[in-house]
N, C-alpha and C positions, 0 to 999 in steps of 0.2 A: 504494500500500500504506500510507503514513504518512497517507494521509488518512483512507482508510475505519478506521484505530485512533483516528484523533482524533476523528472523527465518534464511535464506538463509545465514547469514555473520556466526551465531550462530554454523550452520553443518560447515561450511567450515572450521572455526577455527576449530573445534573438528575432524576434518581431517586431517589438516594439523600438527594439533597436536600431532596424533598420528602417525604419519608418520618424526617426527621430529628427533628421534634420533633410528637411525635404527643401527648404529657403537657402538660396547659393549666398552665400555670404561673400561681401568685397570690401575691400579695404576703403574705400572712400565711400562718402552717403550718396554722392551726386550721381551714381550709378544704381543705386537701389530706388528699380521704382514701387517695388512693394510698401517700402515705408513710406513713401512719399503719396501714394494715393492706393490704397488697399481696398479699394473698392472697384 
């Protein structure tokens, strides 16, 4: 039983993980237009 939750917590984190940073991030603001109009 403690395996198949570990197994289960194990996919989820490597899920979540990769799904963590989905916004390209740049060194300067004047290139993101996300933050500048998010709608």
């Amino acid at each position: 039983m403690k395996k198949g939750i570990f197994i289960l917590f194990v996919i989820v984190f490597y899920v979540l993980r990769s799904e963590a940073q989905q916004d390209p991030q740049f060194t300067q603001y004047m290139y993101s237009d996300l933050l500048i109009n998010p709608g």
